[in-house]
VOVEXTOR-855061 format. One record per atom (N, C-alpha, C, O): x, y, z. Coordinates in steps of 0.02 Angstrom, whole numbers, plus 50000, padded with zeros to 5 digits. Atoms other than C-alpha are relative to their C-alpha. Example, Ala and Ser with C-alpha at 12.3 -4.5 7.8 and 13.67 -1.06 7.14 Angstrom:
<rs>
500454994150000 506154977550390 500455006050000 500975005950033 499584994149997 506844994750357 499615005550037 499865011050045 
</rs>
This chain:
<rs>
499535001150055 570265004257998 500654997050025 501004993249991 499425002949982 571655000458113 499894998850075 499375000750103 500195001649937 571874994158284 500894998050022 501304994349995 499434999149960 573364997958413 500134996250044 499654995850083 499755003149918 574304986858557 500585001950006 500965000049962 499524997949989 575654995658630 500254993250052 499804989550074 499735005549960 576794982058737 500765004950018 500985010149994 499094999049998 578714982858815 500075005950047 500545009850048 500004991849955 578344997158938 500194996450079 499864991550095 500045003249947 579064993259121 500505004550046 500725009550018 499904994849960 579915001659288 500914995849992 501104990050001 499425000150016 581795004359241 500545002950033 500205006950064 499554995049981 583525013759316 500215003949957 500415001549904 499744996650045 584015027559237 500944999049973 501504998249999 499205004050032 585385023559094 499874994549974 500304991749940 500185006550030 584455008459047 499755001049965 499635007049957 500485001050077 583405002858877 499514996850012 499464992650057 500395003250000 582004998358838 499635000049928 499825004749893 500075000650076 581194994458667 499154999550007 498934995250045 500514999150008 579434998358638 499634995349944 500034992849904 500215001050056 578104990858514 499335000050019 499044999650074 500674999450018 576464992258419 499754995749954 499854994249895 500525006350060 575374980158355 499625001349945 499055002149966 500654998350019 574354983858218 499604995649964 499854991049932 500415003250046 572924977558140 499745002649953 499585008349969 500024997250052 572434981257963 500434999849948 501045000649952 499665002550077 572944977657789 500285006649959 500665006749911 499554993150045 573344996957741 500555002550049 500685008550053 499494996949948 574774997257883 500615002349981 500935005550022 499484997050037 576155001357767 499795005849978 500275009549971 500124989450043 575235020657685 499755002950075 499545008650074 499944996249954 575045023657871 500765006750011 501325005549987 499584995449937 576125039457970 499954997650054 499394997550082 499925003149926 576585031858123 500385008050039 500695012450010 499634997049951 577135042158286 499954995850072 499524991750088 500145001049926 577455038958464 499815008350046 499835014450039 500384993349933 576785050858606 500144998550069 500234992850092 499935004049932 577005050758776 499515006450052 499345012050032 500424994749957 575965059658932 500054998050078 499674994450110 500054998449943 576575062659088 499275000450073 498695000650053 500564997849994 575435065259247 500105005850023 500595007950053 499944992749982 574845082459266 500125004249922 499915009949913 499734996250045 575605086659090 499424997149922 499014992549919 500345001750051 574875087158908 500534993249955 501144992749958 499545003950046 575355071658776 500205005349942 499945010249916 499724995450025 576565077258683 500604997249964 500944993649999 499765002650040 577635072858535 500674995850006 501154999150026 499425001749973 579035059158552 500524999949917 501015003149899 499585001150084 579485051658347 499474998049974 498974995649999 500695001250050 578485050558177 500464992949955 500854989949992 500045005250041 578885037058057 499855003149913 499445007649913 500305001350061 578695037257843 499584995350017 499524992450071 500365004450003 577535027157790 500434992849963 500254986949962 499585006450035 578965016457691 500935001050062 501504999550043 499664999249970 580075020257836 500825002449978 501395000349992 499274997550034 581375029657746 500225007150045 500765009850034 499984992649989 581055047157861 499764999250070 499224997350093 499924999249916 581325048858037 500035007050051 500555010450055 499934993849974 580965063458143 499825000450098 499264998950119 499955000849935 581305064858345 499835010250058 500055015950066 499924992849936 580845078958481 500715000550023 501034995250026 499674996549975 582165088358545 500364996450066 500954996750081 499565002249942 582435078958704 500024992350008 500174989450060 499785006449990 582505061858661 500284999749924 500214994049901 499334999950055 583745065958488 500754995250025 501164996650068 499345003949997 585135053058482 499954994850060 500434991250074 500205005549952 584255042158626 499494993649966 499644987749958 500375006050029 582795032858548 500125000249916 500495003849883 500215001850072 582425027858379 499424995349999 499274990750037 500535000950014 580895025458288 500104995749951 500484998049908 500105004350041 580645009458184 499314996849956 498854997749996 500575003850028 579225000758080 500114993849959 500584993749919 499765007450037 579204982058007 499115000749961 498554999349984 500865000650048 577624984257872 500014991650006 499534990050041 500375004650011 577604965657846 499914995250067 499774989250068 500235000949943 577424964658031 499375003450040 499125003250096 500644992149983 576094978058049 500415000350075 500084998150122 499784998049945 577344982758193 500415007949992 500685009349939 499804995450004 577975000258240 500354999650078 500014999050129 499484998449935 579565001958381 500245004750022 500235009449982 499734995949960 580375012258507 500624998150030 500744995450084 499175001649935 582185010658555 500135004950046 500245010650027 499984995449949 582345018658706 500694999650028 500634995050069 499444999649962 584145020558774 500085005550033 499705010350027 499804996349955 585095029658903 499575003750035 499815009050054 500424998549968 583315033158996 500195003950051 500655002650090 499784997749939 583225046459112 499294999450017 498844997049983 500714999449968 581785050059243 499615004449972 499025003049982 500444998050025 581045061659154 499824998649932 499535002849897 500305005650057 580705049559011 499244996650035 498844993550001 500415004349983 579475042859120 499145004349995 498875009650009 500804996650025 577655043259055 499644993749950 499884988849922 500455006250043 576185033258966 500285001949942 500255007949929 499985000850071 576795030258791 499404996449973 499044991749990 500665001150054 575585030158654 500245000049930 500475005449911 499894997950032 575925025958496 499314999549925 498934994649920 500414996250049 574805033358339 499964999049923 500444999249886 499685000850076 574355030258165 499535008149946 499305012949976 500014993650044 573865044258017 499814995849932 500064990449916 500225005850036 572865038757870 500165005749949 500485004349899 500194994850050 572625056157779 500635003549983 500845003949925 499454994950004 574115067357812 499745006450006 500035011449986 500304993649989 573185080157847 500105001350079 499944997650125 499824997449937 573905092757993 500744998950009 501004994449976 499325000849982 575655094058055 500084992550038 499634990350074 499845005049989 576645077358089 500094997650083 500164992150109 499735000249926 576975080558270 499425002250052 499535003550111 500604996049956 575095087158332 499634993250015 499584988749974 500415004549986 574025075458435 499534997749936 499524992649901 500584999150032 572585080158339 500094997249908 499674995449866 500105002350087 573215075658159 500134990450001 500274986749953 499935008750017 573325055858206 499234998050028 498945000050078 500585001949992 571735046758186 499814994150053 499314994850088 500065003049970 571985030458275 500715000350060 501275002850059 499564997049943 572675028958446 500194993450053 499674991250078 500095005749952 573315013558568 499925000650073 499895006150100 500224997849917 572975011558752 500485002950042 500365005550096 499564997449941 574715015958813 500254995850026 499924991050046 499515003349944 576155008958904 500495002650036 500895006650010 499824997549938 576865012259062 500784999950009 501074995050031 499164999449988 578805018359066 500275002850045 500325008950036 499854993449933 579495025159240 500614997949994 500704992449967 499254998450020 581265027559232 500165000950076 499775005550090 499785001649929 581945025559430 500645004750014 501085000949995 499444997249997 583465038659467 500404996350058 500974998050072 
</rs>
């Protein structure tokens, strides 16, 4: 139904930006839930920001509040990541996620149906 390319992922100093994006394919990409994810190695993926589906409603984890922001361009089928003031432990595969049903909490792996391959963010101290 949909199809993911994450891009914009690359090896950074901490304190720097970087801006994420997702490709999508599919004609229902606007009544999607978008999120990003990210997964460490060694660690579980684990919730970064969700998205509305008309991008009016924005919701961020705890430790990247007031650093990134989560964007979506529907008549781009694109979904973004502003990443500022990066630290090293930002660093991890980003993934970002879409949601067709709404079914399950907004922030659980398990409630997003489609999924992209991931891009690579290491953050350099």
């Amino acid at each position: 139904q949909v199809q993911l390319v994450e891009s914009g992922g690359g090896l950074v100093q901490a304190g720097d930006s970087l801006r994420l994006s997702c490709s999508a394919s599919g004609r229902t990409f606007s009544s999607y839930r978008l999120g990003w994810f990210r997964q460490a190695p060694g660690k579980e993926r684990e919730f970064v920001a969700r998205i509305s589906p008309n991008g009016g409603n924005t919701y961020y984890a705890d430790s990247v509040k007031g650093r990134f922001t989560i964007s979506r361009d529907n008549a781009k089928n694109t979904l973004y990541l502003q990443m500022n003031s990066l630290k090293p432990e930002d660093t991890a595969n980003y993934f970002c996620a879409a949601d067709s049903d709404y079914i399950g909490g907004y922030s659980d792996v398990q409630s997003y149906h489609y999924w992209g391959q991931g891009t690579q963010v290491t953050v350099s101290s």
